[in-house]
C-alpha positions as CSV (number, residue, x, y, z in Angstrom):
1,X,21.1,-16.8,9.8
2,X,17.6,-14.4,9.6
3,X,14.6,-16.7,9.5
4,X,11.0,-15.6,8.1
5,X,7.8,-17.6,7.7
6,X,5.7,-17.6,4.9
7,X,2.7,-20.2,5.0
8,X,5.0,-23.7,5.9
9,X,8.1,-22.7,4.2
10,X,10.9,-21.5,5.8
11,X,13.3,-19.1,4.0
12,X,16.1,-17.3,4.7
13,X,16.2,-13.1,3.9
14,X,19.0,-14.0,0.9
15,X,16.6,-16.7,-0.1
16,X,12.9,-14.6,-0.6
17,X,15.6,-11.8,-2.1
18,X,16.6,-14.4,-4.9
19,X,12.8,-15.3,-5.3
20,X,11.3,-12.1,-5.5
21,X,13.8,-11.3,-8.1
22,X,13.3,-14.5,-10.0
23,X,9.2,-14.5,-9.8
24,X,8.4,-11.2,-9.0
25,X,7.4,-8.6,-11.8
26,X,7.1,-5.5,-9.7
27,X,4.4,-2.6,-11.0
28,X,5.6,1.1,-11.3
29,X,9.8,-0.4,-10.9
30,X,12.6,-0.8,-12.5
31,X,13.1,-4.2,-13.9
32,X,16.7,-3.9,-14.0
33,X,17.5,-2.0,-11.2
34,X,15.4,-5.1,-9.5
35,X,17.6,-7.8,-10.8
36,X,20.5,-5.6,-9.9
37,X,19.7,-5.0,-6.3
38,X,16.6,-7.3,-5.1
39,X,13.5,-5.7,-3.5
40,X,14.0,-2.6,-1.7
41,X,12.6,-3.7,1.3
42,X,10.7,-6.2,2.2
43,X,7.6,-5.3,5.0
44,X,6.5,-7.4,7.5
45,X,3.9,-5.2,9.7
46,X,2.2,-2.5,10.1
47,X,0.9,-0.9,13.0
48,X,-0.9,3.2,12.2
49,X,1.1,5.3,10.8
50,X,4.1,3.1,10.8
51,X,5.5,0.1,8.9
52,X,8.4,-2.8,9.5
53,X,10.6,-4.4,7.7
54,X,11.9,-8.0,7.7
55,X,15.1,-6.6,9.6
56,X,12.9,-5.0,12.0
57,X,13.2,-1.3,11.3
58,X,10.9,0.7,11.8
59,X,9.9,3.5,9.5
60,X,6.9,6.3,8.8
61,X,4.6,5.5,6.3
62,X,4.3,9.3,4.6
63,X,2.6,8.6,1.9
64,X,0.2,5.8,3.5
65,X,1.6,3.8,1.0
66,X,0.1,4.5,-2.2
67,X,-2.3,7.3,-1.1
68,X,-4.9,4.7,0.6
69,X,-4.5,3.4,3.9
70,X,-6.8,6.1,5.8
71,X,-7.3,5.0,9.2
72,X,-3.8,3.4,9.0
73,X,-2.2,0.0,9.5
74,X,-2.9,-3.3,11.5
75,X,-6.7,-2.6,12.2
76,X,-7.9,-5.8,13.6
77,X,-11.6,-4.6,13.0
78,X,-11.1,-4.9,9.3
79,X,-9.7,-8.3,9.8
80,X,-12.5,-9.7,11.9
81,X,-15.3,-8.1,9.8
82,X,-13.6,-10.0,6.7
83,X,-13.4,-13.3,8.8
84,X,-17.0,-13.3,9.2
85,X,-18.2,-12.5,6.1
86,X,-15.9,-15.6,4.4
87,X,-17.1,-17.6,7.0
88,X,-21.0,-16.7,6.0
89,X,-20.5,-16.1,2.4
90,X,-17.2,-15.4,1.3
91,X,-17.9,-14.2,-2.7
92,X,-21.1,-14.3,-4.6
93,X,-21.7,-12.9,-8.1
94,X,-23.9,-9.8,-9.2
95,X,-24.3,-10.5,-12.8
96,X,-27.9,-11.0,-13.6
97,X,-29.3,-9.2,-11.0
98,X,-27.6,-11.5,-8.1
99,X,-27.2,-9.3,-5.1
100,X,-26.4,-10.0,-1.5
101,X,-26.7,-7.7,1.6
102,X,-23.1,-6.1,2.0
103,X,-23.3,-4.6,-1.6
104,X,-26.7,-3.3,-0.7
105,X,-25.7,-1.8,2.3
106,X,-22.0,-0.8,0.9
107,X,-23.8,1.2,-2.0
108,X,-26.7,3.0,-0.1
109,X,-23.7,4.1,2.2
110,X,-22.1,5.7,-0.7
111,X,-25.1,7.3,-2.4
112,X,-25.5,8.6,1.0
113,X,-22.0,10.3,1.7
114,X,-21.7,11.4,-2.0
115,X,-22.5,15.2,-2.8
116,X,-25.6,16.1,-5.1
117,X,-27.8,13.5,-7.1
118,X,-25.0,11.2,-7.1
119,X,-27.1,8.0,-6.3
120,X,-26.2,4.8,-7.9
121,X,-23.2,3.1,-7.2
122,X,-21.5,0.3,-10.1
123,X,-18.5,-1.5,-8.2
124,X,-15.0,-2.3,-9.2
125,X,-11.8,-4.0,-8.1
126,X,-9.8,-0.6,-8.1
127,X,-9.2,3.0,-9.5
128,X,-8.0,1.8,-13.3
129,X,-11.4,-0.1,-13.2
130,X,-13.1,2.6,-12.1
131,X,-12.2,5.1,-14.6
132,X,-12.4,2.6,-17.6
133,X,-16.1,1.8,-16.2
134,X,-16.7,5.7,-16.6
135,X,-15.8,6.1,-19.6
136,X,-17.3,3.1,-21.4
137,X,-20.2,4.3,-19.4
138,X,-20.8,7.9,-21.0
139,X,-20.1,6.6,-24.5
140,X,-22.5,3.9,-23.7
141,X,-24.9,7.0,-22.5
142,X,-24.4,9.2,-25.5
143,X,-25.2,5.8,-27.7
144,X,-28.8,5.7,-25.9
145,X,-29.3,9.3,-26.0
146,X,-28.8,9.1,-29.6
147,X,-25.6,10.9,-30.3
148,X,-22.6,8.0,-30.7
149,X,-20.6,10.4,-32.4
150,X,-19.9,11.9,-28.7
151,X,-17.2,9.5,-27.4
152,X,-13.9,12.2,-27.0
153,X,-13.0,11.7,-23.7
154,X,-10.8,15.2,-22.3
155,X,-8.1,15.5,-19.5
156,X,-5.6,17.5,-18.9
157,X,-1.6,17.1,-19.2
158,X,0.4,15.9,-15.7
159,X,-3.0,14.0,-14.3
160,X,-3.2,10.4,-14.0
161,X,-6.1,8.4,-13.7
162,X,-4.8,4.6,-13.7
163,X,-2.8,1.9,-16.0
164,X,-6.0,0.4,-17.8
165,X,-5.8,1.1,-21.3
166,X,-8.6,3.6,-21.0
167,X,-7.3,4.7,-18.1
168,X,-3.9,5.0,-19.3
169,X,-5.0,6.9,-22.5
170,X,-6.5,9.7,-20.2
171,X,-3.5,10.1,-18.0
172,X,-1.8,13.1,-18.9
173,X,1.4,12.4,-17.9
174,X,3.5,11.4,-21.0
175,X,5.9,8.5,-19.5
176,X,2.7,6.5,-18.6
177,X,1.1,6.6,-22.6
178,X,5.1,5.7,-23.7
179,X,4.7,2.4,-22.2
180,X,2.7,0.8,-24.9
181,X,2.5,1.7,-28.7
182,X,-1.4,1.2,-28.8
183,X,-2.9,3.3,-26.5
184,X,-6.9,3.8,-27.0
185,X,-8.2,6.3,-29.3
186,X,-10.9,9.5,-28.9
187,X,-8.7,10.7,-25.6
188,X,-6.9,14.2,-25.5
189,X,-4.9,16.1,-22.8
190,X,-5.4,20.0,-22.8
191,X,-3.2,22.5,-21.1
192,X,-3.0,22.0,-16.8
193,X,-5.5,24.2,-15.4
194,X,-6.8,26.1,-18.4
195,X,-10.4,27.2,-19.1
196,X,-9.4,28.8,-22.2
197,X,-7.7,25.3,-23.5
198,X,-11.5,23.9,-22.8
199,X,-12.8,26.4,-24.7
200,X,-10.7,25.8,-27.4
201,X,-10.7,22.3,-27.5
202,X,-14.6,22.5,-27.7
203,X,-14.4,24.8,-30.5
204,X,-12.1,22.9,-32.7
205,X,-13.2,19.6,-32.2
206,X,-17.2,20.6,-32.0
207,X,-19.0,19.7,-28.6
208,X,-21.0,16.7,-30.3
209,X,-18.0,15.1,-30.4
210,X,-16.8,14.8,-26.8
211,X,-18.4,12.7,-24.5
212,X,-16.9,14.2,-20.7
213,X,-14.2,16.0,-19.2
214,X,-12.7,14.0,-16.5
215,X,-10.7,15.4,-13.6
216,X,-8.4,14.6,-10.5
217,X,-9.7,18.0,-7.8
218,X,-6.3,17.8,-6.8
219,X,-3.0,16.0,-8.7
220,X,-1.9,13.6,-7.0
221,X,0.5,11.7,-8.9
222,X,1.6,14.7,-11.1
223,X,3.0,16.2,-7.7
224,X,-0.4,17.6,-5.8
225,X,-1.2,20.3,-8.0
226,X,-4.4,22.4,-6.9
227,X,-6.7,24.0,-9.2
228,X,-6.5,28.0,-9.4
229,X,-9.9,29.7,-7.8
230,X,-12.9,29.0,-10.0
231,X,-11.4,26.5,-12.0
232,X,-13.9,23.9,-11.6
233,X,-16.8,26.3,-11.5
234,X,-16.1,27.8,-15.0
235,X,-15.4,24.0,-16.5
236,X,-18.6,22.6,-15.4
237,X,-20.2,25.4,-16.8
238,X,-18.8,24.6,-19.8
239,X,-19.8,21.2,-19.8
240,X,-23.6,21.8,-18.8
241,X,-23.5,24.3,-21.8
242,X,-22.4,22.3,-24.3
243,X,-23.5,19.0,-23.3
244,X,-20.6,17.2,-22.1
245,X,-20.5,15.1,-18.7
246,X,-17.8,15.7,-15.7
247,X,-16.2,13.4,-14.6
248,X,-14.6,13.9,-11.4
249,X,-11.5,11.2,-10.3
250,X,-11.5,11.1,-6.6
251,X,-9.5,7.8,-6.7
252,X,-7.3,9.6,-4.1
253,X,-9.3,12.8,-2.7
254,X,-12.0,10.5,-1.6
255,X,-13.0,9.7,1.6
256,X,-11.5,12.8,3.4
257,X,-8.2,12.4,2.3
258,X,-8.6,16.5,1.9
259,X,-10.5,17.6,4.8
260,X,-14.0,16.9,3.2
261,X,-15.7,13.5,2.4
262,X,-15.2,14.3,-1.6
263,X,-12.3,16.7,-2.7
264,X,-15.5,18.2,-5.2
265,X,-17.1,19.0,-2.5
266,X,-14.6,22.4,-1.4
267,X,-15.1,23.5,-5.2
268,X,-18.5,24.4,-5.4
269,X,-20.0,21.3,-8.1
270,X,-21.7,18.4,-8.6
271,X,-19.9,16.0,-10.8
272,X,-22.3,13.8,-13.0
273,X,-19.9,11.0,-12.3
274,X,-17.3,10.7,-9.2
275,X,-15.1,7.5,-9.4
276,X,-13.5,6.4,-6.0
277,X,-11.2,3.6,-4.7
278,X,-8.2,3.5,-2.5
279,X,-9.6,4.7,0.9
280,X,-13.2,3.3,0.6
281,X,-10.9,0.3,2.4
282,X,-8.2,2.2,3.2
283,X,-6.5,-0.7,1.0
284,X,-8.1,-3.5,3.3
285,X,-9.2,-5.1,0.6
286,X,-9.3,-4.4,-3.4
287,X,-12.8,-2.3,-4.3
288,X,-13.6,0.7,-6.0
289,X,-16.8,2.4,-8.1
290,X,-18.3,4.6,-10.0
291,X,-21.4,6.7,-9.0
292,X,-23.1,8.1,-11.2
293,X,-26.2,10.9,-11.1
294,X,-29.5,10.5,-10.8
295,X,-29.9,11.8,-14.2
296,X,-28.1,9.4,-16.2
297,X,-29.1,6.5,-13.9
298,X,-32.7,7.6,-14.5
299,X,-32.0,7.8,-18.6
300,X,-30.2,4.2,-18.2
301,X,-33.1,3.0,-16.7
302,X,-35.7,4.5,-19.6
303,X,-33.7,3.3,-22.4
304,X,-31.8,0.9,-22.1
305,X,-33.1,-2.5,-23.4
306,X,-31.5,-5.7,-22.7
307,X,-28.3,-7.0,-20.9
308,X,-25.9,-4.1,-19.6
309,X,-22.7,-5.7,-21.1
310,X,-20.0,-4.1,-18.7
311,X,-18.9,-6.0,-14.7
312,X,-15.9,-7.5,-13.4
313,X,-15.9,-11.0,-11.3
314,X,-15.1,-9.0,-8.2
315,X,-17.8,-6.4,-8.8
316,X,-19.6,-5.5,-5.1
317,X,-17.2,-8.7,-3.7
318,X,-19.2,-9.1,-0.4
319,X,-16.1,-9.2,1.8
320,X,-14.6,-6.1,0.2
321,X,-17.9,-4.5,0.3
322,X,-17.9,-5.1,4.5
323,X,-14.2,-4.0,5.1
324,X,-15.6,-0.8,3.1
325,X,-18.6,-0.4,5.7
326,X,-16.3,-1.0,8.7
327,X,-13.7,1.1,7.0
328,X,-16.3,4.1,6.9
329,X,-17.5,3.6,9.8
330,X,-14.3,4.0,11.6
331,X,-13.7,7.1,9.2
332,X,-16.8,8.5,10.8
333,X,-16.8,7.7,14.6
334,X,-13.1,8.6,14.8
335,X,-13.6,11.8,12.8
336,X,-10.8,11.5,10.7
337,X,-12.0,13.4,7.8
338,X,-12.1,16.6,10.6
339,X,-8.6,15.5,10.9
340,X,-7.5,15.4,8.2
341,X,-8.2,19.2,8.1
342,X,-6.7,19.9,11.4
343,X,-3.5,17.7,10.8
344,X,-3.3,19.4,7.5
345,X,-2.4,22.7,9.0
346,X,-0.1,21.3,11.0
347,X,1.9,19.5,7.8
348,X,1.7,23.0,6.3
349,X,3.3,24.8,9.2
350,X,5.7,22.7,9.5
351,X,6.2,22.6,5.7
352,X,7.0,26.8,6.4
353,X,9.0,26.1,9.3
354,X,11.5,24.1,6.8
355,X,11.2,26.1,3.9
356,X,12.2,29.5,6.0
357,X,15.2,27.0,7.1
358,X,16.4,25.6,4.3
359,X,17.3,27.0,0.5
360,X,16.5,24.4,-1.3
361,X,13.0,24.3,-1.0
362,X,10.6,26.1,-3.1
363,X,7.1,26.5,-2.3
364,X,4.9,24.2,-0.5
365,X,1.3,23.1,0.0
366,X,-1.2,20.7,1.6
367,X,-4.9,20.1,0.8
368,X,-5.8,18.1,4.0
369,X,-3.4,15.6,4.2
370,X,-2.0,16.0,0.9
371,X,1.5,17.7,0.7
372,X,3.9,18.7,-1.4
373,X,7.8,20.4,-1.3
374,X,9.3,21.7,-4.2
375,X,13.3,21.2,-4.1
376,X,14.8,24.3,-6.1
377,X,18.7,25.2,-6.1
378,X,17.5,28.8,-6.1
379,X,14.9,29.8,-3.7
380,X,14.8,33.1,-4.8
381,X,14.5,32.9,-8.7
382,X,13.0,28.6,-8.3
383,X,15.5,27.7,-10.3
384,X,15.3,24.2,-10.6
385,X,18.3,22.1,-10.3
386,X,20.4,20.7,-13.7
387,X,19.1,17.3,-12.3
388,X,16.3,16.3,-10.2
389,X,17.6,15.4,-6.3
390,X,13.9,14.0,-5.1
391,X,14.5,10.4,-5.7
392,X,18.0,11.0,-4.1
393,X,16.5,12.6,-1.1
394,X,13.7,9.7,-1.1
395,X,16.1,7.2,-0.6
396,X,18.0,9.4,2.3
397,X,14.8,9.9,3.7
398,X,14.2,6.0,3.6
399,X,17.1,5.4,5.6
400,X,16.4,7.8,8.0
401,X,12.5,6.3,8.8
402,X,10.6,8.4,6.7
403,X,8.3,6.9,3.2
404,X,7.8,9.5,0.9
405,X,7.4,9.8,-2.6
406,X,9.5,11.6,-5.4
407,X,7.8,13.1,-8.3
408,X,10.3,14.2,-11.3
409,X,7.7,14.1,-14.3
410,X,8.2,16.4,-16.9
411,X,10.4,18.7,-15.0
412,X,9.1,18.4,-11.6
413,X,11.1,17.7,-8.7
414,X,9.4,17.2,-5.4
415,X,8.7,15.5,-2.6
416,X,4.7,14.5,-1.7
417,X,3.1,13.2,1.2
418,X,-0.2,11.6,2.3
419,X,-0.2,10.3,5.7
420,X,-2.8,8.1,7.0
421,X,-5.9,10.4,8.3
422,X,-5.1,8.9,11.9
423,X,-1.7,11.1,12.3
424,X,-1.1,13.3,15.6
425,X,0.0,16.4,15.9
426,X,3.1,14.8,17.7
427,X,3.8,12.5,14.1
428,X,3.7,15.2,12.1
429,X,6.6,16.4,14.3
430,X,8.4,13.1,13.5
431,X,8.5,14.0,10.1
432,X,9.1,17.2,10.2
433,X,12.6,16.5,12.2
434,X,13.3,13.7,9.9
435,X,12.7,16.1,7.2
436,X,14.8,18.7,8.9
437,X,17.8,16.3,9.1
438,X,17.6,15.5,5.8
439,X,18.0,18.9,4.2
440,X,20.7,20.0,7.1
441,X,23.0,17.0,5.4
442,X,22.2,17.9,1.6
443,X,22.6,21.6,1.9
């Protein structure tokens, strides 16, 4: 019988099967397709770009697993950073003004790599956190400056920006707000990609009203959807004339997941806020942030009186904050943001070379590392098909060694990719030929 050992206990495959199904309330899955058929997979290792499962195989992690392990799996520098921070001071608190070096160092890093006046740095557990810190932060702004009636908080349909309730009231993407009955109120969705919705929304509901705009530069999980030229250019224009902060979600753009340090950065702006998580660890260890301008920071400073009543236990943890130090520094001294550029190209070519091959894929893209495929039954017209194949194909792909991620929201049907920034030119060929089997069998 298979054997596995987790802490003392030893269990049999069947048996953690039957106790991840009995104890184990999966996020983002199917409850009953769980209790139907059990986990998955169940992964034992890592080791860069590829994972392993409890029966040993081997697969390609595509989409470095949920868009955040940069310099890839089975690091031991991580690891031995981490040991000797718990073995000096594993946690410590930052509420009243209780600091401790690693923070420090962790958020003068940040203000350093971050574009513009972005200068102050408040820390978080993850990307949900993040975004809810932002936006309780500019209403808390517009309640100094004098002007509470500005709490709207705008995004656009198919972006996501976390399962927090604030963050889940922003997201875009319908399926996500259908979840609960109760999500928050004073949060609106526009049209995808549309200055002129801005502009309309401004109009109707009055600019004293709305508090920030808050974007993804790229959509990730509404199927890596880039902005048309400009975009960003003509909606922070908008904001600056009428008052209203950007907010720029770089939960998984940041930390050169798109061939810069910040995704903002290749659009020609300076957000006012930029909220991060995901590969400032490359998913080490749970952190993420908020940094905010000089500006506001300065304004906090001037009027606020009193306690700041916002922070999370696990705000600037000191271990988290020196996997994130190691974590960047690797970023740096193996160039990976570079890259990411360069490895980016080589995705998109091969990207071509499949869609010039095979009829059922519509157009594709990458940004960096960021990829997508669109599967159409009619390559000509992009006809979509009756009913989405991408989670079939995901499965298929599974099998064949390949994680990858199906997007089928409100009418989409493609495959995405984000491969840890570490990728060869020689891994991208891995996929590609997995790819390339996948669609010779569907066709």
């Amino acid at each position: 019988m298979n054997k596995t050992i987790t802490n003392e206990m030893t269990h049999s495959i069947e048996e953690l099967r039957e106790l991840d199904k009995k104890h184990y309330l999966h996020p983002s899955s199917s409850i009953k397709q769980h209790q139907e058929e059990g986990p998955a997979v169940i992964f034992t290792e890592g080791s860069g770009i590829y994972l392993k499962d409890i029966h040993g195989n081997t697969v390609i992690d595509g989409l470095s697993c949920l868009w955040n392990v940069h310099i890839g799996h089975g690091r031991q520098e991580l690891g031995q950073v981490a040991l000797e921070q718990m073995s000096k001071l594993a946690y410590s608190s930052s509420f009243t003004t209780f600091s401790h070096e690693p923070a420090i160092r962790l958020t003068a890093k940040l203000a350093e790599k971050a574009p513009g006046n972005l200068n102050t740095v408040f820390l978080t557990s993850g990307g949900s956190e993040s975004n809810d810190t932002a936006f309780k932060l500019v209403r808390h702004y517009w309640m100094l400056k004098g002007k509470p009636e500005k709490k709207k908080i705008v995004s656009r349909k198919r972006s996501y920006h976390g399962v927090a309730m604030g963050a889940t009231s922003a997201t875009g993407l319908e399926a996500f707000r259908k979840f609960t009955p109760s999500t928050a109120p004073d949060f609106y969705h526009i049209d995808n990609y549309s200055v002129e919705a801005f502009k309309e929304f401004i109009e109707s509901e009055g600019a004293d009203t709305i508090a920030a705009y808050i974007s993804e530069p790229i959509q990730g999980t509404g199927g890596v959807i880039f902005p048309p030229e400009n975009y960003f250019i003509e909606i922070k224009a908008l904001c600056e004339q009428h008052d209203i902060l950007f907010i720029a979600d770089e939960v998984i753009t940041g930390f050169g997941r798109t061939g810069t340090y910040f995704a903002v950065e290749q659009f020609g702006i300076t957000p006012d806020l930029l909220c991060f998580a995901k590969g400032v660890t490359s998913g080490y260890m749970p952190l993420g942030g908020v940094i905010i301008s000089e500006t506001i920071y300065n304004d906090l400073i001037e009027l606020s009186e009193g306690t700041f009543f916002h922070g999370y236990t696990y705000s600037g943890h000191p271990t988290a904050c020196v996997v994130a130090l190691k974590n960047m520094e690797i970023i740096e001294s193996e160039q990976l943001v570079e890259n990411a550029k360069r490895m980016g190209e080589e995705l998109y070519r091969g990207f071509r070379e499949l869609q010039q091959k095979h009829a059922i894929i519509g157009e594709v893209r990458t940004f960096g590392l960021l990829g997508a495929i669109e599967l159409v039954e009619d390559q000509e017209t992009n006809k979509r098909f009756s009913e989405p194949i991408a989670p079939k194909l995901v499965a298929d792909l599974q099998q064949r060694g390949l994680i990858c991620r199906g997007i089928t929201y409100e009418g989409a049907d493609s495959l995405v990719f984000a491969p840890p920034l570490i990728i060869t030119k020689e891994q991208i060929s891995e996929i590609i030929t997995v790819l390339d089997d996948a669609f010779t069998v569907l066709q």
